[in-house]
mmCIF file of the N, C-alpha and C atoms, coordinates in Angstrom:
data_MODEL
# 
_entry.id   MODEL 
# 
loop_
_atom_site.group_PDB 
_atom_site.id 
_atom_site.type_symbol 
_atom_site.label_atom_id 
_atom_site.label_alt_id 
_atom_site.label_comp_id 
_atom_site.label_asym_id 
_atom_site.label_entity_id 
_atom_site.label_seq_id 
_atom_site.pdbx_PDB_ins_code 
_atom_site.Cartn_x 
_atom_site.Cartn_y 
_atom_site.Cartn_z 
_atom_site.occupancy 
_atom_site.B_iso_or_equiv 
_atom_site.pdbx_formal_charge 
_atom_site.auth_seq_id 
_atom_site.auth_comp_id 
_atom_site.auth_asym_id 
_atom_site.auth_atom_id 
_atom_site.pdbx_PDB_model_num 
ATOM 1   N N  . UNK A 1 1  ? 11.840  -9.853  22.254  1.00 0.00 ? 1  UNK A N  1 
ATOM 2   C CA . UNK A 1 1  ? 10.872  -10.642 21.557  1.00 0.00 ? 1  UNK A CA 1 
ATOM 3   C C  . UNK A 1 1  ? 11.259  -12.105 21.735  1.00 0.00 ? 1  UNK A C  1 
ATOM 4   N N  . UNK A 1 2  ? 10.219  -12.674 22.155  1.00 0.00 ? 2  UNK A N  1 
ATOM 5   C CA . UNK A 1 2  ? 10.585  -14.273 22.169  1.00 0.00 ? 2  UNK A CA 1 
ATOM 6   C C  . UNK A 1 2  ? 10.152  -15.052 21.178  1.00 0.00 ? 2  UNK A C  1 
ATOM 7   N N  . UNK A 1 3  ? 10.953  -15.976 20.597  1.00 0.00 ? 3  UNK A N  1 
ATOM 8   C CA . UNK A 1 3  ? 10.475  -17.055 19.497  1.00 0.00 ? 3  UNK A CA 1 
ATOM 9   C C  . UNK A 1 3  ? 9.805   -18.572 19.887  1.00 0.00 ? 3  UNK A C  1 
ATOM 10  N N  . UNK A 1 4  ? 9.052   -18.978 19.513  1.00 0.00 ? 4  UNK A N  1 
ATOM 11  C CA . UNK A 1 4  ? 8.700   -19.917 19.967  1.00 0.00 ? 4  UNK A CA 1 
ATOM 12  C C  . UNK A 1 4  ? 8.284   -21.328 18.772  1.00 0.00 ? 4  UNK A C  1 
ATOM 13  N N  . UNK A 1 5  ? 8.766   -22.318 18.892  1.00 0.00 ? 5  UNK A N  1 
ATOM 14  C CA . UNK A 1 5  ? 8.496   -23.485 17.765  1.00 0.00 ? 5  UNK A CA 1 
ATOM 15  C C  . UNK A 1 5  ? 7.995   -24.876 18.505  1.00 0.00 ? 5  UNK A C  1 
ATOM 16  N N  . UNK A 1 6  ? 6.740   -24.912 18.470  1.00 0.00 ? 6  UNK A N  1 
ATOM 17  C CA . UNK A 1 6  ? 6.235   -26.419 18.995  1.00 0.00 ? 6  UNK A CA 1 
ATOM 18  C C  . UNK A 1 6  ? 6.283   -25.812 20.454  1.00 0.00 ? 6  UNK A C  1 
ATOM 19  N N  . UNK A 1 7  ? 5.959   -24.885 21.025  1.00 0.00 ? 7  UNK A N  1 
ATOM 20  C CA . UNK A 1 7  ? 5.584   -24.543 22.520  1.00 0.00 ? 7  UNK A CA 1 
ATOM 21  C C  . UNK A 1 7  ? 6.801   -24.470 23.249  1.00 0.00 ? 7  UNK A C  1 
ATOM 22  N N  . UNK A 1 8  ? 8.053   -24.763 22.550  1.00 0.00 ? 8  UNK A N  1 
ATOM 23  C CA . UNK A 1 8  ? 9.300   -24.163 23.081  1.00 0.00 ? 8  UNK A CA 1 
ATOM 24  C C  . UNK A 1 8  ? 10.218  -23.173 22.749  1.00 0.00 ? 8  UNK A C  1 
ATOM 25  N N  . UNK A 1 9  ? 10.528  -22.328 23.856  1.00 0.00 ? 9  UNK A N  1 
ATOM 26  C CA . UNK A 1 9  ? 11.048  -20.801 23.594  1.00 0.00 ? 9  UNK A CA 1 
ATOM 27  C C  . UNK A 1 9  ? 12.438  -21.320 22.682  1.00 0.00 ? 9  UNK A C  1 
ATOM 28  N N  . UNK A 1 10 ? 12.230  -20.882 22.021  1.00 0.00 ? 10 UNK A N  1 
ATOM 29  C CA . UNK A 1 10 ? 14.114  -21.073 21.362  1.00 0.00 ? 10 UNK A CA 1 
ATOM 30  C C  . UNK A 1 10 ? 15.148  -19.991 21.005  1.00 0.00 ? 10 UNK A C  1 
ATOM 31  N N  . UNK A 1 11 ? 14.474  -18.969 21.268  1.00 0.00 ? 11 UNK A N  1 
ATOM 32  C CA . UNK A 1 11 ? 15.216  -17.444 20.793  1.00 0.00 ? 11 UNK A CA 1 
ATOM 33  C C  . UNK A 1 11 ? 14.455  -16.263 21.622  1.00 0.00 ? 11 UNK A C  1 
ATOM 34  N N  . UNK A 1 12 ? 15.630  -15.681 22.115  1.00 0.00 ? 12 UNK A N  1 
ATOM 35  C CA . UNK A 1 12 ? 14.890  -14.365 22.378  1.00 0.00 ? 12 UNK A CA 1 
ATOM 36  C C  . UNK A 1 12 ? 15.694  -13.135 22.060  1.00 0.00 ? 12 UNK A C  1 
ATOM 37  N N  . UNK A 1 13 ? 15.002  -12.182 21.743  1.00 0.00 ? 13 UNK A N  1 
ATOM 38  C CA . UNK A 1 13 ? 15.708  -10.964 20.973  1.00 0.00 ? 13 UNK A CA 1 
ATOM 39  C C  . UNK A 1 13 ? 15.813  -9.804  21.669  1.00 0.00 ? 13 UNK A C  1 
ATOM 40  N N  . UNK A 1 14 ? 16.318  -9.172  21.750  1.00 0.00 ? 14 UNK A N  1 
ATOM 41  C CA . UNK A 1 14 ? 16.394  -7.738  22.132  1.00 0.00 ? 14 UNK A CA 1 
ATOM 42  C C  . UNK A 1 14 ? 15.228  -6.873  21.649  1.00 0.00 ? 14 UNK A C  1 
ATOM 43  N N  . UNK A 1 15 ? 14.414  -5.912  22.149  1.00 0.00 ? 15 UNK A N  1 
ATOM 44  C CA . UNK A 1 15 ? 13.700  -5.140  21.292  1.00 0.00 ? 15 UNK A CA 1 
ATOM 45  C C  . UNK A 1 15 ? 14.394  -4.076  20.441  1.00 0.00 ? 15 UNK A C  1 
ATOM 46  N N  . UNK A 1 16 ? 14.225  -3.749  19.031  1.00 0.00 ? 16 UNK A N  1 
ATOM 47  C CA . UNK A 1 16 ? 14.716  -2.857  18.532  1.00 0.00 ? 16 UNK A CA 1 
ATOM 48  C C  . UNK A 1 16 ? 14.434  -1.698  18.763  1.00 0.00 ? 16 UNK A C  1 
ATOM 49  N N  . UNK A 1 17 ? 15.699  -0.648  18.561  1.00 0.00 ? 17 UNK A N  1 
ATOM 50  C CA . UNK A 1 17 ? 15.158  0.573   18.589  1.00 0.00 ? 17 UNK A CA 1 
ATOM 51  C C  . UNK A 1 17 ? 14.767  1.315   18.083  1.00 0.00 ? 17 UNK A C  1 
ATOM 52  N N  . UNK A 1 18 ? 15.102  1.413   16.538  1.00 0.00 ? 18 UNK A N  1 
ATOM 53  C CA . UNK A 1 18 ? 14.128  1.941   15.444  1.00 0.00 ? 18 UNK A CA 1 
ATOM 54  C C  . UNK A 1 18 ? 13.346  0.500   14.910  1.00 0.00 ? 18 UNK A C  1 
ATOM 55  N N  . UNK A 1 19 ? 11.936  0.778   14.062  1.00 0.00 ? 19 UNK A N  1 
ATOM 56  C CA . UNK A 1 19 ? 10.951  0.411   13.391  1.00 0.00 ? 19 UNK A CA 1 
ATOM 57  C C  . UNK A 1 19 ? 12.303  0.127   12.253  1.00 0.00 ? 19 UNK A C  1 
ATOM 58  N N  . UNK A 1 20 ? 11.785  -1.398  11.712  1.00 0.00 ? 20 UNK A N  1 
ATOM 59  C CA . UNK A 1 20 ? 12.615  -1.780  10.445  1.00 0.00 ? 20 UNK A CA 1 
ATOM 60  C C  . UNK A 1 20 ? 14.008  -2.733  10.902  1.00 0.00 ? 20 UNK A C  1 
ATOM 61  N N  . UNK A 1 21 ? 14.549  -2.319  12.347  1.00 0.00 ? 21 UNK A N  1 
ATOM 62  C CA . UNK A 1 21 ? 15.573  -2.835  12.528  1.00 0.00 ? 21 UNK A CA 1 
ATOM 63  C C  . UNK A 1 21 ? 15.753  -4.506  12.552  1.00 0.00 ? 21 UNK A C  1 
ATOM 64  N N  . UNK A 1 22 ? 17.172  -4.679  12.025  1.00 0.00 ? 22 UNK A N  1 
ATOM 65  C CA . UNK A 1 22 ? 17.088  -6.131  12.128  1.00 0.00 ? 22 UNK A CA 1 
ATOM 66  C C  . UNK A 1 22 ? 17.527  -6.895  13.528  1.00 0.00 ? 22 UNK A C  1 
ATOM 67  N N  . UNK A 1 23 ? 17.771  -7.526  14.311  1.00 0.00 ? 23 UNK A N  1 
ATOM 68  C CA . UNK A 1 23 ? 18.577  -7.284  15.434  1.00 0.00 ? 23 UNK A CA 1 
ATOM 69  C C  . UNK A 1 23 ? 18.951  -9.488  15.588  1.00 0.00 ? 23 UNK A C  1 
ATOM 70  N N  . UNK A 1 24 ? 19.707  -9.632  14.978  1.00 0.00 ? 24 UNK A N  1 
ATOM 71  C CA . UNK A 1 24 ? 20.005  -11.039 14.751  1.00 0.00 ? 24 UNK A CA 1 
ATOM 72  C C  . UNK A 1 24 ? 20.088  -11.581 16.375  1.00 0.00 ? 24 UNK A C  1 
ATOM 73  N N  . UNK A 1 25 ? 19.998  -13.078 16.648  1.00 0.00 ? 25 UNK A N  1 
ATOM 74  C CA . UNK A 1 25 ? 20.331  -13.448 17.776  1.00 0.00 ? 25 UNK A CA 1 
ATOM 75  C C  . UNK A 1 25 ? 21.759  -14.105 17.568  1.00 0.00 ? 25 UNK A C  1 
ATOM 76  N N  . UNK A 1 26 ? 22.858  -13.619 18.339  1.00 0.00 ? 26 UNK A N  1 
ATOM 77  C CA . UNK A 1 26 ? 23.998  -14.073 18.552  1.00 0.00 ? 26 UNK A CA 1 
ATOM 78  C C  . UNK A 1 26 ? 24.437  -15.400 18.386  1.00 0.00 ? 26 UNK A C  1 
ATOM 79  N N  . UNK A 1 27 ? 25.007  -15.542 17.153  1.00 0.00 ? 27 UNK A N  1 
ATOM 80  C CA . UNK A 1 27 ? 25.384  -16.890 16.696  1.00 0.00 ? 27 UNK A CA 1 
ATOM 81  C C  . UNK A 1 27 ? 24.510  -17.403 16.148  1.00 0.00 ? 27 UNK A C  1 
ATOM 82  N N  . UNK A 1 28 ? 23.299  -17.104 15.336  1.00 0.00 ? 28 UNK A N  1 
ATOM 83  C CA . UNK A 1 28 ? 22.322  -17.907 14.956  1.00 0.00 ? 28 UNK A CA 1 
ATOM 84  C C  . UNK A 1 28 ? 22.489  -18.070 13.351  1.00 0.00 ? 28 UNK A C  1 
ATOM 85  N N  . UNK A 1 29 ? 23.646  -17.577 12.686  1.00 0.00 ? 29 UNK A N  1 
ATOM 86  C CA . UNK A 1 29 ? 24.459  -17.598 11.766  1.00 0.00 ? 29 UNK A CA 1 
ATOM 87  C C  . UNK A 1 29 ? 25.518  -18.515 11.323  1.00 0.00 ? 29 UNK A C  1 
ATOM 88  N N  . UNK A 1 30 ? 26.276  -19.225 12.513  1.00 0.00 ? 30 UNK A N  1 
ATOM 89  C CA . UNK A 1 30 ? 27.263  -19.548 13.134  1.00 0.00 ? 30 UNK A CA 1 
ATOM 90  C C  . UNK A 1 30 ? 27.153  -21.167 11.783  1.00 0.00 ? 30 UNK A C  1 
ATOM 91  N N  . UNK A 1 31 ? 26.085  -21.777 11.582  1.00 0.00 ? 31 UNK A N  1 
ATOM 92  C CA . UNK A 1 31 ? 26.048  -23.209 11.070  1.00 0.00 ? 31 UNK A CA 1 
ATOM 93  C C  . UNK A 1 31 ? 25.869  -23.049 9.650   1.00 0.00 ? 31 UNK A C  1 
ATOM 94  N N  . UNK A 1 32 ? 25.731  -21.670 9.109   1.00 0.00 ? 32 UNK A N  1 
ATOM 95  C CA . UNK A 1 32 ? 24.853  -21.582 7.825   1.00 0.00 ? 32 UNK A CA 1 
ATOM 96  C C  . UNK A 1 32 ? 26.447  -21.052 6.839   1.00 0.00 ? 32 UNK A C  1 
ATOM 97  N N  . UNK A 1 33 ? 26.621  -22.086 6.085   1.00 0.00 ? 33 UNK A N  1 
ATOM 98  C CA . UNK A 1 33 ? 28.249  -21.455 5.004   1.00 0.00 ? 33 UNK A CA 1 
ATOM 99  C C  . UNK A 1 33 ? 27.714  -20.238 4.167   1.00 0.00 ? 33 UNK A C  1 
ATOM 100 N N  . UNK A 1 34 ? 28.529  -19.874 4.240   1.00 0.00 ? 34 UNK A N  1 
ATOM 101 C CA . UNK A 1 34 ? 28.570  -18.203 3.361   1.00 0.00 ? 34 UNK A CA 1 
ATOM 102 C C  . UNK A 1 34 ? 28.828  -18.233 1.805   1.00 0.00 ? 34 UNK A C  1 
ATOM 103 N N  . UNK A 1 35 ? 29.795  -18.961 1.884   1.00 0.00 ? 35 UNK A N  1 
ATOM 104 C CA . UNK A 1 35 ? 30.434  -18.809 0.205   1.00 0.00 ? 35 UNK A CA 1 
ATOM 105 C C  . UNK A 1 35 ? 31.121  -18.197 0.104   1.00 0.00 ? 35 UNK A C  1 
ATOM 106 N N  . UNK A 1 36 ? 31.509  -18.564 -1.442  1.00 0.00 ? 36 UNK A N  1 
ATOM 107 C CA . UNK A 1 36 ? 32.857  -17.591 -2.030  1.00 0.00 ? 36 UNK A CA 1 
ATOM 108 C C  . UNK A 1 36 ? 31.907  -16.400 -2.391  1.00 0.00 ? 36 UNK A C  1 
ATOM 109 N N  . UNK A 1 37 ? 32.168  -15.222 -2.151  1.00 0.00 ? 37 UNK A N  1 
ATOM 110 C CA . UNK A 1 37 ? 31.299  -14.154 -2.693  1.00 0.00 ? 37 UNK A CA 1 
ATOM 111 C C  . UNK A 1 37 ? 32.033  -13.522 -3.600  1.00 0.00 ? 37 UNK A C  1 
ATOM 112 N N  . UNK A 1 38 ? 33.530  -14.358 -3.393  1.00 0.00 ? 38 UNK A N  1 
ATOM 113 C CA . UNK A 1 38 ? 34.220  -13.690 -5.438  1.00 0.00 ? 38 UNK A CA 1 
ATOM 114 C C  . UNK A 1 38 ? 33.662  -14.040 -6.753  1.00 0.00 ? 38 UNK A C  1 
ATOM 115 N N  . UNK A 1 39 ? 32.691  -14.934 -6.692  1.00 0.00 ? 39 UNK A N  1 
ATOM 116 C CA . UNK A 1 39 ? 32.461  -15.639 -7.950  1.00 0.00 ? 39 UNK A CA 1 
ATOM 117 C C  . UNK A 1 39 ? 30.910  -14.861 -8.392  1.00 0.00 ? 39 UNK A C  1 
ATOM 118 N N  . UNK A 1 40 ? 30.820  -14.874 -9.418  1.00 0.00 ? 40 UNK A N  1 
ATOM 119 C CA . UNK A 1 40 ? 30.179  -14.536 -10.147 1.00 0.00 ? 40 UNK A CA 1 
ATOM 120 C C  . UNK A 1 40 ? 28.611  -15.214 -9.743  1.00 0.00 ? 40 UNK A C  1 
ATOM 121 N N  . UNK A 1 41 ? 27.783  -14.284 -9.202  1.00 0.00 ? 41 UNK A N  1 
ATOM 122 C CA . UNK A 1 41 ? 25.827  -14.950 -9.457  1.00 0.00 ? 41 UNK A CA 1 
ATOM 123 C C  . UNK A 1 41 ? 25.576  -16.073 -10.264 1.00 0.00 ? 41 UNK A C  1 
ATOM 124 N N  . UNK A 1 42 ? 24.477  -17.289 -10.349 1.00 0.00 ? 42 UNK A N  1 
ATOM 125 C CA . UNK A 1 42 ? 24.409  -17.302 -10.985 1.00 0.00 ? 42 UNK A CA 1 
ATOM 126 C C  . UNK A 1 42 ? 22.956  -16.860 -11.605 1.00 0.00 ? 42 UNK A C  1 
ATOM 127 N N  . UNK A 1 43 ? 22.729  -16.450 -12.650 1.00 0.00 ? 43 UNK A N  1 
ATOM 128 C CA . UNK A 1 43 ? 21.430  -16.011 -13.509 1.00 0.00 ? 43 UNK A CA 1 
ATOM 129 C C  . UNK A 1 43 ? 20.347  -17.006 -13.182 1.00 0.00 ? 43 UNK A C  1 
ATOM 130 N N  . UNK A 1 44 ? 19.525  -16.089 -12.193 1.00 0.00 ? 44 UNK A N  1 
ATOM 131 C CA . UNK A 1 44 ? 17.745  -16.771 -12.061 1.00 0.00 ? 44 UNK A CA 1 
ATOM 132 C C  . UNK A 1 44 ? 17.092  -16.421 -13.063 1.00 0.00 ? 44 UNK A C  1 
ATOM 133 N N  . UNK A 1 45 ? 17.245  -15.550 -14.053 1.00 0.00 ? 45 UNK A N  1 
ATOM 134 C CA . UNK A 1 45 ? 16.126  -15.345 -14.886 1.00 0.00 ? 45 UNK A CA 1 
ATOM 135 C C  . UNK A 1 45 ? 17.016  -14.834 -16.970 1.00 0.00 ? 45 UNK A C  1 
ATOM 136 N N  . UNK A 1 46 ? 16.361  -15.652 -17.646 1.00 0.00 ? 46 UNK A N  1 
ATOM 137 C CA . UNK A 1 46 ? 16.973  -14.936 -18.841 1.00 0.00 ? 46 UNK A CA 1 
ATOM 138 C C  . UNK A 1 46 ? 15.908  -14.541 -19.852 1.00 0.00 ? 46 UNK A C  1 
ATOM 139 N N  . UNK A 1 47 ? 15.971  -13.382 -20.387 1.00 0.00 ? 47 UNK A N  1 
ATOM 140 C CA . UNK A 1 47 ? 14.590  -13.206 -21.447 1.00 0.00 ? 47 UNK A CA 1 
ATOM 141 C C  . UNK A 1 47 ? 14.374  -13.993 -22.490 1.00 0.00 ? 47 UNK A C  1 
ATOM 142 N N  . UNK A 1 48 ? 13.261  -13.763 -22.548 1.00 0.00 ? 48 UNK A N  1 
ATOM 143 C CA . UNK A 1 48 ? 12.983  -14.936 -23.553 1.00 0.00 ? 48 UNK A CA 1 
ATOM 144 C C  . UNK A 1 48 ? 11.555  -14.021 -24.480 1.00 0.00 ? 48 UNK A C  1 
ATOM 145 N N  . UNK A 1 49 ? 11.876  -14.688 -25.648 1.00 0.00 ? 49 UNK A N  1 
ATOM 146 C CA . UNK A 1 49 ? 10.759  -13.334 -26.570 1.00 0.00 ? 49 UNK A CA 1 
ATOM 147 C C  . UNK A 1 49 ? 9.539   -14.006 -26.937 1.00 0.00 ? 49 UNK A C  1 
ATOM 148 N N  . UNK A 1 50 ? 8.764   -12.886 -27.487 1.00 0.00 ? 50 UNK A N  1 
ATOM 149 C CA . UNK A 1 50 ? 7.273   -13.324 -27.294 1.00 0.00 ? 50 UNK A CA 1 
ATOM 150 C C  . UNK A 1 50 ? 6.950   -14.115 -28.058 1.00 0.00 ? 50 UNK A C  1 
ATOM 151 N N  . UNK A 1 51 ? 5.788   -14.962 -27.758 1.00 0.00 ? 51 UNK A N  1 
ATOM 152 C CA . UNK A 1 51 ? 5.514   -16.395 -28.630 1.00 0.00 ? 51 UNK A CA 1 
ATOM 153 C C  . UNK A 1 51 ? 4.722   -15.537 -29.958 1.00 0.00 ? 51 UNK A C  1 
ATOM 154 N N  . UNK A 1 52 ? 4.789   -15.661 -31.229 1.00 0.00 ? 52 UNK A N  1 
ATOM 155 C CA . UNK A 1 52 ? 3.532   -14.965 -32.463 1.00 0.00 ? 52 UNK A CA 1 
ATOM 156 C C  . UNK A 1 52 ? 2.121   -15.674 -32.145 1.00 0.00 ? 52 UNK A C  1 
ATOM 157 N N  . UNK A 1 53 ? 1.410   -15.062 -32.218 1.00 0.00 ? 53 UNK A N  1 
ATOM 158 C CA . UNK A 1 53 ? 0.335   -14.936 -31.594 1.00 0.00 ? 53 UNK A CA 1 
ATOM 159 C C  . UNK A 1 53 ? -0.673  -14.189 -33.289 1.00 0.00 ? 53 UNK A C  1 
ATOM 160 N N  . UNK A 1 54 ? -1.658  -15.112 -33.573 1.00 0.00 ? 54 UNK A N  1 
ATOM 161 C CA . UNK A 1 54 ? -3.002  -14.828 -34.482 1.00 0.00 ? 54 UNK A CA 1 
ATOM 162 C C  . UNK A 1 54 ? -3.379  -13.730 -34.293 1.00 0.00 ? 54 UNK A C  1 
ATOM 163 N N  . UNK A 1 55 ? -3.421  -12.309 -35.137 1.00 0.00 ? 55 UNK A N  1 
ATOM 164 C CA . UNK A 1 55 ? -4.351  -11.175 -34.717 1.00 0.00 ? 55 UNK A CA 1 
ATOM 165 C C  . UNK A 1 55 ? -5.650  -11.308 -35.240 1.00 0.00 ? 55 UNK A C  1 
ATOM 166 N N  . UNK A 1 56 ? -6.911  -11.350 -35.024 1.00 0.00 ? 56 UNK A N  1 
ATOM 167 C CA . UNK A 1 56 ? -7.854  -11.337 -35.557 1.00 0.00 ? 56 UNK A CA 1 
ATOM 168 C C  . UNK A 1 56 ? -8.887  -9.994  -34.704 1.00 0.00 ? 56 UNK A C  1 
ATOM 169 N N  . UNK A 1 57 ? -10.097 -9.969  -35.428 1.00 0.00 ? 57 UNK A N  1 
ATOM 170 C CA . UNK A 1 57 ? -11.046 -8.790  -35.026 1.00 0.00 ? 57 UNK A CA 1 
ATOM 171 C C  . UNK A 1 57 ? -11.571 -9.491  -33.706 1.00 0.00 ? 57 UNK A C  1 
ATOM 172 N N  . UNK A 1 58 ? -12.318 -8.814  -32.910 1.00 0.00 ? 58 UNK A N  1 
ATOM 173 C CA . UNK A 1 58 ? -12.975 -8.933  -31.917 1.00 0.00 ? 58 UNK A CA 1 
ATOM 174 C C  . UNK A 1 58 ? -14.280 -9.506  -32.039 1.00 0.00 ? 58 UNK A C  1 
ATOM 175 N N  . UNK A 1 59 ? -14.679 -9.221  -33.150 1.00 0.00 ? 59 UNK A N  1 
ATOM 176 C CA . UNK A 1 59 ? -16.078 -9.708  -33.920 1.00 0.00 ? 59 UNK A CA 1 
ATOM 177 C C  . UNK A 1 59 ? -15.697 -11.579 -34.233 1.00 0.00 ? 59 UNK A C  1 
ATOM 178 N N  . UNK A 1 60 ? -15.032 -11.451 -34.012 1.00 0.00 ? 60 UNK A N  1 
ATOM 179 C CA . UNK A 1 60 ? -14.759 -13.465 -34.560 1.00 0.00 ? 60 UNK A CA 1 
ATOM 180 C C  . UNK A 1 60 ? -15.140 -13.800 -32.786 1.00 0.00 ? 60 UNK A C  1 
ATOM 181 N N  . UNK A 1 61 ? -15.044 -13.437 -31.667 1.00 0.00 ? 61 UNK A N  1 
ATOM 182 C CA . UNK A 1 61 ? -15.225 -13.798 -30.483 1.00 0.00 ? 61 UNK A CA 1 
ATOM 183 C C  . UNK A 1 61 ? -16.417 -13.341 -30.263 1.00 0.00 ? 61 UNK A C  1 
ATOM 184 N N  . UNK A 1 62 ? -16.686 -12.068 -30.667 1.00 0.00 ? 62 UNK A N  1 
ATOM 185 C CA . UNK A 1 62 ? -18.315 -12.059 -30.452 1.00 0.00 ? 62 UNK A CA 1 
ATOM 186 C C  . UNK A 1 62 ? -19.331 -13.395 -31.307 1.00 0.00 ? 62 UNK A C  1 
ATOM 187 N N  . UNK A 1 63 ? -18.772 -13.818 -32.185 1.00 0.00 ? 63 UNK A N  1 
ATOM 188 C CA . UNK A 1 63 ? -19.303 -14.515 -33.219 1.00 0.00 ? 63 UNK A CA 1 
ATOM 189 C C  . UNK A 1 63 ? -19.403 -16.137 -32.146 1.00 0.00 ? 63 UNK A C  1 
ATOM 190 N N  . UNK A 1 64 ? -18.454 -16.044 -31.886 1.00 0.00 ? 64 UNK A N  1 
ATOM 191 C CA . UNK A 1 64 ? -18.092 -17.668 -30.996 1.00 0.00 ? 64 UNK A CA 1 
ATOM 192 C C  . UNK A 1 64 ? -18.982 -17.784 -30.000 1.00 0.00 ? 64 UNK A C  1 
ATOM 193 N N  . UNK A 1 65 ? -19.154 -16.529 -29.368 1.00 0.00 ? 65 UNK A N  1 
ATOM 194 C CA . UNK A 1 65 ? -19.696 -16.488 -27.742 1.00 0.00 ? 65 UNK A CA 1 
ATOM 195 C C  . UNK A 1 65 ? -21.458 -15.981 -28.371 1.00 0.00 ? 65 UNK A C  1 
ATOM 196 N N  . UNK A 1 66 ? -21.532 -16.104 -29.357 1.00 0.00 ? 66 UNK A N  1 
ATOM 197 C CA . UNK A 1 66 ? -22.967 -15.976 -29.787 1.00 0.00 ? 66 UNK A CA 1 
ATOM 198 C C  . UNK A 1 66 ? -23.422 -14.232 -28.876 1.00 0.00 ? 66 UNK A C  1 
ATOM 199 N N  . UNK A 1 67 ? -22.571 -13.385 -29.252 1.00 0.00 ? 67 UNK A N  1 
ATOM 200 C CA . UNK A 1 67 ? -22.853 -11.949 -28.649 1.00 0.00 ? 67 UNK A CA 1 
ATOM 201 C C  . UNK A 1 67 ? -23.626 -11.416 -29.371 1.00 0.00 ? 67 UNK A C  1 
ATOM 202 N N  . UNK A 1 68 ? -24.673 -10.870 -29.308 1.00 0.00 ? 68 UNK A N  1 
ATOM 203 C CA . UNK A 1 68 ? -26.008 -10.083 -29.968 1.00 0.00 ? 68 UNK A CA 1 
ATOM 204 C C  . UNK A 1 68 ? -25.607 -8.753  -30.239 1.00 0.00 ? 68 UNK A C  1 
ATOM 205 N N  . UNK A 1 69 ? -25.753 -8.113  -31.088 1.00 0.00 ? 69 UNK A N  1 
ATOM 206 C CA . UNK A 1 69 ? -25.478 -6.605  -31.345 1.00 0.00 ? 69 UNK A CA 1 
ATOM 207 C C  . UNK A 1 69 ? -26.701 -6.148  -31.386 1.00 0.00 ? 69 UNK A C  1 
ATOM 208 N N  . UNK A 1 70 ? -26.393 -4.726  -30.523 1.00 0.00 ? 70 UNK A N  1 
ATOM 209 C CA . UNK A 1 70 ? -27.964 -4.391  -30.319 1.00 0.00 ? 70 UNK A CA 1 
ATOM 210 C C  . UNK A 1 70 ? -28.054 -2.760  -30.773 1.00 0.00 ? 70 UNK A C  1 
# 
C-alpha cells in the first residue's frame, strides 16, 4: 500500500495478510517518545452527579405549547 501527502509518495507498506492487520512502516516510530509507562494514567474522565432537575406533569407543556385535547 502506498501513502501519499500533497502528491508525494512517502510510505509504502507491505500488504497484510490477514484482514485487521497492522503492519507499521519500519522506523516510523523511531521520533515519537514513549514514556515512562511505570507511572500511573492520568484520569480523562471523573463522575460527576446529576444536576436536580423540576418534576412537573406533562400537561404544564401541553399548556405552554397551546396543545388541544381532543
Amino acid at each position: 500500500m502506498e501513502v501519499f501527502s500533497a502528491g508525494v509518495r512517502v510510505a509504502v507498506h507491505p500488504k497484510a495478510v490477514l484482514p485487521g492487520t497492522v503492519v507499521p512502516l519500519t522506523g516510523q516510530w523511531d521520533e515519537i517518545p514513549v514514556g515512562d509507562s511505570s507511572r500511573p494514567k492520568p484520569v480523562l474522565a471523573l463522575p460527576v452527579s446529576s444536576p436536580e432537575v423540576e418534576v412537573r406533569p406533562l400537561k404544564v407543556y401541553d399548556n405552554f405549547a397551546e396543545v388541544n385535547d381532543y
